[in-house]
Each structure stands twice: as C-alpha cells, then as structure tokens.
N, C-alpha and C positions, 0 to 999 in steps of 0.2 A: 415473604413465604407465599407460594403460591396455593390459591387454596380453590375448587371446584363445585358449584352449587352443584343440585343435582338435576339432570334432566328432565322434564315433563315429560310423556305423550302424547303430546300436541301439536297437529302442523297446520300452521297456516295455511289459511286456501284464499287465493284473490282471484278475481275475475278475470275471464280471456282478453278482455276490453284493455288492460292492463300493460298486457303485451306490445302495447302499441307506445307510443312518442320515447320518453326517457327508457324503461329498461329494452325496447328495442333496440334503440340506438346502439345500449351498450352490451349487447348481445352480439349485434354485429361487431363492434369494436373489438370484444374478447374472440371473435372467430379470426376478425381479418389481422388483430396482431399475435393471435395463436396466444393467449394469455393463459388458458388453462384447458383442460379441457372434461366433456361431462363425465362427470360420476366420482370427479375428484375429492379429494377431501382439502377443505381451506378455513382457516384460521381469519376469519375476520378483525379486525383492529376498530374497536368500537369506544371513542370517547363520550360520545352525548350528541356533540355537536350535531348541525345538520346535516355535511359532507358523510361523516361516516353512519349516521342512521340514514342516510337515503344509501349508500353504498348496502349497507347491511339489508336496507328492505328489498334493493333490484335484486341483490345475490339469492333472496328467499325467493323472490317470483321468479327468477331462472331456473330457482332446484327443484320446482314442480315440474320443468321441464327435461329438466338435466341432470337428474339424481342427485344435486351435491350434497357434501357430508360437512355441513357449519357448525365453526362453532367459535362463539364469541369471546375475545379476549379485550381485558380492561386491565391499564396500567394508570396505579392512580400514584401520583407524583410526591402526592404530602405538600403541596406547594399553597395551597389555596383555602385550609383550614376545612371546614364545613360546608363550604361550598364548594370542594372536590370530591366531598364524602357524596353525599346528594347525589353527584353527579354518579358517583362508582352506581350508586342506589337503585339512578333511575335508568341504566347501562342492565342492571341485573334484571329487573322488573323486565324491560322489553327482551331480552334473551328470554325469557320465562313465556313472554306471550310467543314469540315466535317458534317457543316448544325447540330452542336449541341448547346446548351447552355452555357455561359461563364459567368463565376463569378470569381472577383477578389476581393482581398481585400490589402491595404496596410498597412504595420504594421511598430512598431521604435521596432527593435529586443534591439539593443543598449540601448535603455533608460528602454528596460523590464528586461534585463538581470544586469543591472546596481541595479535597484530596486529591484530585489530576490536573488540580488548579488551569480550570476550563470553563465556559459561560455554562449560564443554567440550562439555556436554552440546548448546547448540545450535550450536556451530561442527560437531561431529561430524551435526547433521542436515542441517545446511548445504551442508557438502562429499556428505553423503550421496547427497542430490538431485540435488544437480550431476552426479555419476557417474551417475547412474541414467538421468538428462535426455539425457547425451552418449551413452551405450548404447542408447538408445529409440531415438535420431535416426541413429546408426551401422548399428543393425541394419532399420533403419525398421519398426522396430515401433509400433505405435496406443497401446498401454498400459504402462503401470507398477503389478506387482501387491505394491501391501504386506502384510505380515499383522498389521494392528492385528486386534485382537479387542474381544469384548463385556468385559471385562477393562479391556483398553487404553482402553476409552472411561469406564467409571466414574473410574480414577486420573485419569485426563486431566481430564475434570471437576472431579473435585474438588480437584485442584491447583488450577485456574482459578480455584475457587472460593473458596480459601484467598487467591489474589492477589487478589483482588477483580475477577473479569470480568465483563462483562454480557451479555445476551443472546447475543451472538454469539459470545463464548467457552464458555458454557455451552450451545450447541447442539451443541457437542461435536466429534469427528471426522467429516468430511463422510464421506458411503462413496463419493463420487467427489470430487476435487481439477483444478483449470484442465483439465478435460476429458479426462484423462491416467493419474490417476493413481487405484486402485479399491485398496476393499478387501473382498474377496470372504469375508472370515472375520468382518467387524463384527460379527455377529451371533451369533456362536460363543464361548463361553465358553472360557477356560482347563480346567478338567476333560474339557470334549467333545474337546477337544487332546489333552490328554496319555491317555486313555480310546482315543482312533482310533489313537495312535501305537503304543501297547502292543498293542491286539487286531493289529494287521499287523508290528507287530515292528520298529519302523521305529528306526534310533539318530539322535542326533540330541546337542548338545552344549550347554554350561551355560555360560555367562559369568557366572563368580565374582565379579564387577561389580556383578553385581544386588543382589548381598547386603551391598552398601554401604548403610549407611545416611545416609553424608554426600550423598547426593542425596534434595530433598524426593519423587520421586516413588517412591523404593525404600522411605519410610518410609511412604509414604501405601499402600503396597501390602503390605507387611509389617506394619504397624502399625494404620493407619487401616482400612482396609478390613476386616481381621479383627475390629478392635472392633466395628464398625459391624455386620456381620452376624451377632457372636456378642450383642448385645446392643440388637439395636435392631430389626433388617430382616434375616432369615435369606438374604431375597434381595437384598441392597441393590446388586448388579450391576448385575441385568436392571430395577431401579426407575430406577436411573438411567439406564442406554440406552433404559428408554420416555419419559422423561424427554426426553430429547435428543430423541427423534426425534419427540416435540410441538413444545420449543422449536424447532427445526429448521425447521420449518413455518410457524412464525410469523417467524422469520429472513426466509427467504424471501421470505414476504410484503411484508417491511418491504422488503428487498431491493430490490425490484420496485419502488415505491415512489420508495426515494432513485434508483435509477441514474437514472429522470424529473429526479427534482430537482437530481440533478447536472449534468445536462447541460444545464438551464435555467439555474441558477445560472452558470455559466463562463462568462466575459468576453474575447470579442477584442483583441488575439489573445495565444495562449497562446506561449511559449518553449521551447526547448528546457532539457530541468530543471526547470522551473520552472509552475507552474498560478495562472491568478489568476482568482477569484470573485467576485462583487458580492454586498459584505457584505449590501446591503436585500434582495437575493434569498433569499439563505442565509435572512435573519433571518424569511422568510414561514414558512418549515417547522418543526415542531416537534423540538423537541431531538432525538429519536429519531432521527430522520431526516437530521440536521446531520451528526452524530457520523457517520451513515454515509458521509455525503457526502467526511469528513475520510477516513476511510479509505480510500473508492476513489482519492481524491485520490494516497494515498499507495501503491495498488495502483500505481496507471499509471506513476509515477515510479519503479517500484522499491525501494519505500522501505519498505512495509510489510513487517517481520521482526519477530521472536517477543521484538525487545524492545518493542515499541511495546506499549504498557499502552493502558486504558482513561485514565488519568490522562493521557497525552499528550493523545489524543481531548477528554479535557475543557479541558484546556491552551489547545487552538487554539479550543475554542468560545469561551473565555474572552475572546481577543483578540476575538470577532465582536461579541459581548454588550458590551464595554466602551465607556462613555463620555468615559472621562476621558484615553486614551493614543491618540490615530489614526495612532499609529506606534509602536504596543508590537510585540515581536515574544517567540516561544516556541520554546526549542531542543527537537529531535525525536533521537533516538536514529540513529546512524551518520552524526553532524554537516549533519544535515539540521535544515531550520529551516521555522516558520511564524511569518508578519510582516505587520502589518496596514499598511498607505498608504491612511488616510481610509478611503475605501469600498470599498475593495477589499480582499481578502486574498488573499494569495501564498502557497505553499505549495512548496519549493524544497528540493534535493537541496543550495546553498551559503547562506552567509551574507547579510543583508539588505544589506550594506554593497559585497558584490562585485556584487550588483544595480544597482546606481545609485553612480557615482564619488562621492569626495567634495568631491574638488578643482575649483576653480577653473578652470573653461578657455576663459578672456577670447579665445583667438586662433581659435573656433570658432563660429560662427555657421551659420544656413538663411538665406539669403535666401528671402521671403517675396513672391512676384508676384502672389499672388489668390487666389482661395478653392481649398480643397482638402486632402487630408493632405500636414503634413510632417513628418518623422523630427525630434523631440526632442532638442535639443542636452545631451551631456554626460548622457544618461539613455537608457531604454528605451520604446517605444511611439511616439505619433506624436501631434503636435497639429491637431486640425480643425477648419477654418475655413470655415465654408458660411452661403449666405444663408438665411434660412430663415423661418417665418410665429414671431413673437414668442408664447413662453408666459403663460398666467396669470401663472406665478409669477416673472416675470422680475425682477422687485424683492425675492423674497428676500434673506435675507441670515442664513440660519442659517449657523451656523459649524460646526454637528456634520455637516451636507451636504458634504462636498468632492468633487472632481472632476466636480460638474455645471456644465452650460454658464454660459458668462458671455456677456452681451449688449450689446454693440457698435451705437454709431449707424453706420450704411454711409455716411453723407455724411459725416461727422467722419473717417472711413479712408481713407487714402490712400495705395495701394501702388507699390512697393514697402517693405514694413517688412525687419524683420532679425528673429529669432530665434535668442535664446541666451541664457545662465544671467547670472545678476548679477556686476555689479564692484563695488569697493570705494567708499564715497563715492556712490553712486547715488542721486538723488534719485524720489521717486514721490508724485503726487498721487491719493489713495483717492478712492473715489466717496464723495460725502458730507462731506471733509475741508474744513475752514475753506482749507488752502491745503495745500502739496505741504511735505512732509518726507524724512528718509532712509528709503530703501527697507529698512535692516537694523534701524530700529526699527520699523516697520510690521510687518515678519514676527513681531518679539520680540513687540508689542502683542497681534498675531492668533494669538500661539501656536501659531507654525508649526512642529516639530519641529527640532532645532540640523541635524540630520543630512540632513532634504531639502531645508534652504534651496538649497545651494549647487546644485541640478539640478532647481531650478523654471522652465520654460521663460518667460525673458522675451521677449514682443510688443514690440519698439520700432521709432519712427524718430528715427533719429540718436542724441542722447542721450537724447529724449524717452520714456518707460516708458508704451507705450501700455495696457500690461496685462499681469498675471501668471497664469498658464494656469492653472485650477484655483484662485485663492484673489479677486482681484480685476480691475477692470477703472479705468483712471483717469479723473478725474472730467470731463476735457473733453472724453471719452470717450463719452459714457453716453448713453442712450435718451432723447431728447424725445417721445416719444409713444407710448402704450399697443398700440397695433396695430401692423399691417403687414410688412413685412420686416425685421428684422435680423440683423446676423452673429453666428451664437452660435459660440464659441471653447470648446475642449475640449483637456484632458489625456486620451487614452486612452492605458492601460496593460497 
C-alpha cells in the first residue's frame, strides 16, 4: 500500500562553496546529456545507501538553484526483516530533514518472484519500478532519479558480458530510460560518493546484502572488478563506461535503422497480443537489424523483461531463416511465444494453438456474394477476393511461398460460394491432378502442418472444393489464359 508522510516546511540551505567539485560535475552532466531540466518535478529513489543519499543530497543543492520539485520515494522489499525496516526508518527521517515529501511502499519480493517464477533480484526491480511509476504519476512528477553510478555501469556490463550479451546489452545503462527515468550520478564513481559524503558529514546506511556473494553481481563487484584493476587496468571502471558510451552510439544508430524496418516489415492487421510480420520482409535486413526488430516487437507487447536473453532474439530469428518447418514455433519467457504460419511470423503474449482453434466447426460457414473481404471461418484474419490484372507469376507453384494469391478464372465462378473449414471425407480436385481425390491426403501430400489443416479457409460451392485459401485452387478452376482480369483469393493474417 502506498502510504505518504506528511511534508514539513523546511528547505535545506547549503553553502555556495558546495557548488563546487561533485554536485558541479553533475550539474554539468545533467545539462550536457539534457537529463532534466529546472523547475521540473522528480521522484527520487532513496534506499539508505550512499549512492542514492548522495544522489538525493546533490538533487537538493541544485533545487536551490533550479527550482525542483522532490520528492522521495522508498520501496522496502520485506527481504531483510528489521534491518530493512530501519533502513525505510532512516529513508524517512532524512526526507523529513530535507523538508521534502516521502512515499513508501512495502512489497513481498519473495512470494512475486515465486509466482513469475523469476530471481529475487529481478522481481525486487520489478516491483521496484512499478512503485516508483505509480509515485511519478501520483505526484505528477516528469522524472525518476536513480542513482546508478560510473561503478554500477562497469558490473552491469560485465555481468552482460559473462551471460553472453550483445551490443545492446553491452551499451550498458542508458542515462535516460522510456523518457522518464535519469541517472544524474552515471558518470560518478563510487569513491567520488563516498569522498562528498564524508567531507559534508552526511550518514547514510549499508545493506549487509551486498556482501552476499551468492549473487553474480556482488561477486563481479567484490571479486571481479578488484582483480581486473589490480592486475590488468588500474582504471578498468572508467574503461568500461567509455566503452559503453561508444557502443551506445552505435546502439542508436542501428536503433534508428530497425524501428524503419520494423514498421515496414509488419503486416495487416495486427491483434490485440499478438504482432505478425512478413517473414520476406524481415529476411531483406541484415541479422543485426532482425534481432532488433524481435525486440521492439517484444517492447510494444510488454514482453520484453530482463529474462529475455540474446538467445531468445536468436530463437525467433531461427524460425524466420528456416526452411524446413512453416509452422515451427519458439517459446519466449513469461509464457509468451513466437510462431511462424508460412510467411508470416507472429510474435504473441499466448500460445500458437489459442491463435487458431483446432477443432472442426462444420456448423459455421461466410457466405460468400462477390468480391471483397470476408472474415475467416474458425481462424483469425480475413480472406480477399478481388478482380484484379493477372501476375507474371500466376503459374507458380513453389511450395516454400504460402499465403500468396491464388488465381481464379472469373467465368468458371459463380457466386454465391460458402466459406468454411473442411469436413471429413471431402473430396478436392488440384490444379494439375489427373482427377479429384481426398482433400486430407492432398494436404498430407503438400505437407500442410497437422495443426492448420483444420482452420484452412475452404472456397466452395455446395460440395464442390472450389479452392483452398492460401495452398491451392481446383483444377476446373484455373486460368485459361495469361493476361487480363482474374480473381486473386488471399489468406490475410
């Protein structure tokens, strides 16, 4: 529950002298990467530690300069008994001295991370943000100020690094996040911290937590990073945050790049949950660019969280690139899936199977009066039926092609047809076929998927199988002549 001390009247006042070494620095830092700007209103994120009571003490000596409007936010985790209480405690107390506003909330990291069956550590950032999000929006505040540091961004990396990340993981912590969310201290070192806290006397509190070494980044920060600078790179911090803020750049770049080719690649119309792409589109852009595509994909659906690996990312490329499955599908972390159907690929918050029924539903049909879209029996999307000037390739017959038009003589059609999925015992004559056979060995022949037979939208009249939307068309069916007008028939998805 989120609950609100109540304000004092009281602002801190510090000396001009002050303005000088650390909150200078990050005065300049906030101007030259445009982090916020004065008179805003920001949500500080205050656990105890030192990083965020120095973040929280420069933010008060810039609002004497800069009008802002603070106000402190604590999320206590319930993880640590009475020694996270304390901490909420001593979180409220300095809010109170610095005459700002305090909002806490307490959360059960344990029983959330249990139930999204996820580590403690990201269910604790999880809920973290979420508090901080509802605080922002509460107090209508613009920002959210974390205190990562030049510190926080080397372990971060090189944790990434240890998982196997790629570019995008290894550009490191953004210093602004969805427009919202800054970090004013990036570029500050851990000693420059604890250094400003001491020359101003400031107390500030330790979570004995840290000194766990059952979490990789407490050993990457205890362990790793001291080797590496006692024995390799006396600087290997600041190597790594110029690092990042190269790769960063070239992020970007690509950035810029895929959200074009995302937006070309996506296919009408989209669902709700649910996104579908044209695999030939995807396949024009180079891997790099793919992989991003997957991600935003998985941005706009909510889907992308800090379990989704690069290895998922290669996962779903894998279905694009494949020839041999056009109905393979790859499961995504928090029972989210990506599944290919022929040329398209779907990229879905549920399963492929709650996409498209599987069952049989003989008692449903479209009647079919003439050209136009009609909604897909027993499936999603809509089937189109227009007159139209005949392609080159209307005699194709690649099989790795699906869901492109099939072409119909207009004098051999005669409407009203019907529209609806197959029955049992169904007979169909292929274009091409010495004579008409069963429609359920024809799909085994063509190597139709078991799973989307039964929601292939069949074109008939009466019992006769004028065509199957997306694989065939029947043979007394079919175009006599190379030019001119025909009806091309389409599965859109």
């Amino acid at each position: 529950m989120l609950s609100v001390a109540p304000k004092r009247n009281h602002v801190s006042s510090f000396p001009k002298s002050e303005m000088s070494s650390l909150p200078s620095l990050v005065r300049l830092t906030v101007r030259r990467k445009n982090l916020f700007e004065p008179g805003t209103g920001i949500v500080v994120a205050v656990s105890g530690g030192p990083d965020s009571v120095c973040l929280l003490h420069i933010l008060n000596v810039l609002s004497s300069h800069w009008g802002l409007a603070l106000k402190v936010a604590h999320f206590e985790h319930g993880l640590r008994g009475s020694e996270s209480r304390n901490d909420a405690r001593f979180v409220k107390r300095l809010s109170h001295n610095f005459g700002l506003g305090f909002y806490i909330e307490y959360g059960n990291v344990k029983a959330f991370a249990r139930r999204e069956g996820m580590g403690i550590q990201e269910a604790a950032r999880i809920l973290r943000y979420e508090f901080l999000e509802r605080v922002r929006i509460e107090t209508k505040s613009t920002y959210i100020a974390t205190a990562h540091t030049a510190d926080d961004q080397a372990e971060e990396v090189l944790m990434r690094l240890i998982r196997g990340a790629g570019l995008s993981g290894l550009s490191g912590i953004p210093w602004i996040r969805d427009n919202c969310i800054v970090r004013p201290l990036l570029g500050v070192t851990k000693q420059q911290i604890l250094d400003h806290l001491k020359v101003h006397d400031i107390p500030y509190v330790i979570d004995r937590s840290n000194n766990s070494r059952k979490y990789l980044r407490n050993q990457i920060r205890k362990d790793l990073v001291p080797f590496l600078t006692e024995n390799f790179n006396p600087a290997i911090v600041r190597t790594i945050n110029r690092m990042t803020e190269m790769l960063a750049d070239d992020h970007h770049l690509l950035t810029e790049m895929a959200e074009e080719a995302y937006t070309n690649s996506l296919s009408f119309p989209s669902q709700e949950g649910k996104l579908c792409f044209s695999i030939k589109k995807i396949k024009e852009y180079p891997e790099p660019i793919r992989r991003r595509i997957y991600r935003m994909a998985l941005r706009d659906l909510r889907l992308f969280s800090g379990r989704v690996r690069a290895s998922h990312l290669l996962g779903i490329d894998t279905l694009v690139k494949s020839l041999k499955d056009p109905c393979a599908s790859f499961r995504l972390p928090g029972g989210a899936v990506a599944f290919r159907r022929y040329e398209e690929l779907f990229i879905s918050s549920s399963s492929p199977e709650k996409q498209i029924p599987d069952s049989n539903d003989a008692g449903f049909s479209v009647c079919v009066t003439g050209h136009g879209h009609w909604p897909a029996p027993n499936g999603k999307g809509y089937v189109e039926i227009l007159l139209s000037d005949v392609t080159s390739d209307f005699r194709s017959r690649n099989r790795k092609e699906y869901f492109k038009p099939l072409w119909l003589n207009p004098q051999a059609v005669e409407f009203p047809l019907d529209l609806r999925t197959r029955r049992p015992g169904e007979i169909f004559w292929p274009l091409g076929a010495p004579s008409p056979f069963k429609l359920k060995n024809f799909l085994i022949s063509s190597k139709i998927p078991h799973e989307i037979r039964d929601s292939l939208p069949i074109l008939v009249r009466g019992k006769e199988v004028v065509a199957i939307a997306g694989v065939e068309i029947s043979h007394p069916y079919r175009l006599l002549q190379t030019g001119g007008k025909a009806l091309s028939l389409q599965w859109v998805m």
